[in-house]
C-alpha positions in Angstrom: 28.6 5.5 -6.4 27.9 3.3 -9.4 25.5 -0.1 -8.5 24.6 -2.7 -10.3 21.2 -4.2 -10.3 18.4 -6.6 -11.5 15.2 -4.9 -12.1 11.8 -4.9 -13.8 10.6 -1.4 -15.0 7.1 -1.5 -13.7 5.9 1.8 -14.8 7.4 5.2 -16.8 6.6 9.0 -17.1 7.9 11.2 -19.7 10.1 13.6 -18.3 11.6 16.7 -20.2 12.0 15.9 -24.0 14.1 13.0 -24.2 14.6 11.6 -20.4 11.9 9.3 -18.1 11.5 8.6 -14.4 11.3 4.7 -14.0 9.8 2.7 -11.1 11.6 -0.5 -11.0 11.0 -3.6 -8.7 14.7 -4.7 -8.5 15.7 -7.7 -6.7 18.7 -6.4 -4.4 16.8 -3.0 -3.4 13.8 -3.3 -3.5 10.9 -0.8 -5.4 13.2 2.4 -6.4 12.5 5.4 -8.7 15.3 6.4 -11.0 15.5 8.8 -14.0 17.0 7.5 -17.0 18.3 10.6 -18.9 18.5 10.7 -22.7 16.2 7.3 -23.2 13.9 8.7 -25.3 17.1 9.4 -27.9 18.3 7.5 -30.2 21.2 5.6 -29.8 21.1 5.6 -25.9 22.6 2.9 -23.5 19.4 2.6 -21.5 16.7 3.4 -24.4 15.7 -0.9 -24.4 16.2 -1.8 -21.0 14.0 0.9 -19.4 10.6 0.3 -21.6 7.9 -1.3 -19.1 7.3 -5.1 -18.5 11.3 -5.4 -19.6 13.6 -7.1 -17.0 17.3 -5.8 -17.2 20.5 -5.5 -15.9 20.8 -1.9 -14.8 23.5 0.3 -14.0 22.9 3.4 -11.6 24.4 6.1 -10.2 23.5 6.9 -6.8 23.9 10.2 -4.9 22.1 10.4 -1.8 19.3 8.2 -2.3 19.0 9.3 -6.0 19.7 7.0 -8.7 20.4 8.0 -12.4 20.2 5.2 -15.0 23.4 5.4 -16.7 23.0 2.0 -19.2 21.1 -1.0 -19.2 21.1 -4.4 -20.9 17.8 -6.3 -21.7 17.9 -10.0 -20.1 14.0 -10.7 -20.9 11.3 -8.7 -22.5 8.8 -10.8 -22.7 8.6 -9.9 -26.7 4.7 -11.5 -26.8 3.3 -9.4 -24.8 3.5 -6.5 -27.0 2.5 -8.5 -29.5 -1.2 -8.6 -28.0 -2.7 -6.0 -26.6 -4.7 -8.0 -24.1 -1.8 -9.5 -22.8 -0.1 -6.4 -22.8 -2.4 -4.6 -21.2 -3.0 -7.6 -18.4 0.7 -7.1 -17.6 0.4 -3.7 -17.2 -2.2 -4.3 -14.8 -0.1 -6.7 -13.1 2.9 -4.3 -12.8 0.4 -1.7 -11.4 -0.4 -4.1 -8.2 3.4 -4.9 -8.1 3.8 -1.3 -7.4 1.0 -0.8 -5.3 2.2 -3.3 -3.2 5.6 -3.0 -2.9 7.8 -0.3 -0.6 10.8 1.7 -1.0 11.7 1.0 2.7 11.6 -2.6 2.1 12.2 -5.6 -0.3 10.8 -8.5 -1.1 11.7 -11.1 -3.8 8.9 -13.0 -3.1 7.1 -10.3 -4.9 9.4 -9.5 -7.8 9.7 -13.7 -8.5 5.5 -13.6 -8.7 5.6 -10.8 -11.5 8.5 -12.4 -13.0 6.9 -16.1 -13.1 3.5 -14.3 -14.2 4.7 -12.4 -16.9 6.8 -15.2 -18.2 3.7 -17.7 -18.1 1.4 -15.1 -19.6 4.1 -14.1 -22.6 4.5 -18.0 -23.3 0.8 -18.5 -22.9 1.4 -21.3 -20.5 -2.2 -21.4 -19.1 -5.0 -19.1 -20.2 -4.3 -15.7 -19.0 -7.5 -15.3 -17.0 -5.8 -18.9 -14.6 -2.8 -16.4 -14.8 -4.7 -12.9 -13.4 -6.4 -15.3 -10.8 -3.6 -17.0 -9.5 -1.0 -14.0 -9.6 -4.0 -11.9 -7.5 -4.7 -14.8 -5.1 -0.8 -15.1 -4.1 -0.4 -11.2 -4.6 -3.3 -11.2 -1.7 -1.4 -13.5 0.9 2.2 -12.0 0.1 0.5 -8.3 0.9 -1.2 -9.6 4.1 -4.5 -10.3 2.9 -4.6 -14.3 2.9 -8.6 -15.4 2.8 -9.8 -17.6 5.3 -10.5 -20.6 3.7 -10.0 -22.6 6.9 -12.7 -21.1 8.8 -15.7 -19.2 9.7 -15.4 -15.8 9.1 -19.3 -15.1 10.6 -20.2 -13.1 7.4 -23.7 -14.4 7.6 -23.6 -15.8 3.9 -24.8 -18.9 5.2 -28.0 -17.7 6.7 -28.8 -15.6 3.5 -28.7 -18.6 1.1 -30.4 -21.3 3.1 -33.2 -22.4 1.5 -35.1 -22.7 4.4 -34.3 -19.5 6.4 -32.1 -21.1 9.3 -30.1 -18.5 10.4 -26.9 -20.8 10.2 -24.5 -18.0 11.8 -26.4 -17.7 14.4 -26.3 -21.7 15.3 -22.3 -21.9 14.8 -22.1 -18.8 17.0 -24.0 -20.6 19.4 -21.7 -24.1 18.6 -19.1 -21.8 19.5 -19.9 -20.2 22.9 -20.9 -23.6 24.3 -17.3 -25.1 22.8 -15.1 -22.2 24.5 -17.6 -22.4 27.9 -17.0 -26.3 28.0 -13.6 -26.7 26.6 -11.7 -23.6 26.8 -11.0 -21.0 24.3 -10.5 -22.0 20.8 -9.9 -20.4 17.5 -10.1 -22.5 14.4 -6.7 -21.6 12.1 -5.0 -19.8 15.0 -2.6 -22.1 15.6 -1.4 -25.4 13.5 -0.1 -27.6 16.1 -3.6 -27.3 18.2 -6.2 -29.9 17.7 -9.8 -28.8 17.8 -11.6 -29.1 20.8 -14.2 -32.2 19.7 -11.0 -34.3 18.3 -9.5 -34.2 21.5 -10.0 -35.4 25.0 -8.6 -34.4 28.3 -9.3 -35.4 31.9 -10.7 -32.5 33.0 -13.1 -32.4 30.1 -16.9 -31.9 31.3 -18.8 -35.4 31.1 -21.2 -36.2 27.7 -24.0 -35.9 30.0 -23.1 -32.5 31.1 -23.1 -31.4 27.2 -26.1 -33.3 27.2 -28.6 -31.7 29.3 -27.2 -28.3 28.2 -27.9 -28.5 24.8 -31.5 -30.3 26.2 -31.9 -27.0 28.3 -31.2 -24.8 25.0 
């Protein structure tokens, strides 16, 4: 069965004399590896469209999983990137976490618009490249799983290591944060969007200020 599909050839390995096997990120499937037979010759449909950081329209045949590059048609090749081998070689490392991150079992396009966005920005030299590599590994991060917690405490203990006066800092929050849950109920800061922290708000069965008082007196 023959499919049509939009992909980005992230990465290729020599195979035989004249064929490669391709990992492309491709917007209807998902990350898939395909040989392209008879690329490396010349005169081949699929010689242009299957050379890394190159998005194309791709034509494969599938048997049983297995897809076979048949011929391909360049739609962007971000031509400036191979025209500097820093930004050439940033892209590479780019596709490299696209592949890393990505699965065959699933798809996102969130993922394939990132590389596409980056690698466009970084071949038209939009922003400087290193605003580029940090932004495209920050969103990489959070579309992998691995937002950082900029909302909250994470109790690494930074704090107490670079007071200048030796307070151990994650200690005291720890402390803020036992007496908060004890008083108040259970809270945890960035949980939950729609819950307003415990010291903004005020309920009737809250404990009276003096009660918070002489505990923190007692401390």
């Amino acid at each position: 069965m023959y499919k049509t599909l939009h992909g980005l050839v992230l990465r290729e390995v020599k195979y035989k004399e004249s064929s490669k096997i391709l990992t492309i990120l491709t917007e209807e499937e998902g990350k898939i590896t395909a040989e392209a037979r008879g690329a490396l010759r010349k005169g081949s449909k699929c010689s242009a469209a299957s050379q890394v950081l190159t998005w194309s329209d791709l034509t494969f045949f599938e048997n049983r999983g297995r897809y076979t590059l048949t011929e391909g048609s360049v739609l962007e090749d971000f031509a400036a990137l191979r025209a500097d081998l820093g930004d050439y070689a940033l892209g590479c490392y780019m596709a490299e976490l696209l592949e890393a991150v990505s699965d065959e079992d699933s798809h996102s396009t969130a993922l394939l618009h990132l590389g596409l966005n980056a690698l466009f920005a970084l071949s038209r030299q939009l922003y400087p490249a290193k605003h580029i590599k940090a932004v495209f590994e920050l969103r990489l991060m959070c579309l992998a799983g691995f937002a950082p917690q900029l909302d909250r405490c994470t109790d690494c203990g930074e704090c107490s290591r670079v007071c200048p006066q030796h307070i151990p800092l994650h200690l005291l929050n720890r402390k803020f944060i036992k007496d908060i849950n004890e008083l108040y109920g259970d809270y945890q800061a960035g949980a939950d969007f729609d819950s307003r922290p415990p010291l903004m708000d005020f309920r009737k069965d809250d404990c009276e200020p003096s009660v918070v008082y002489e505990r923190g007196g007692a401390q």
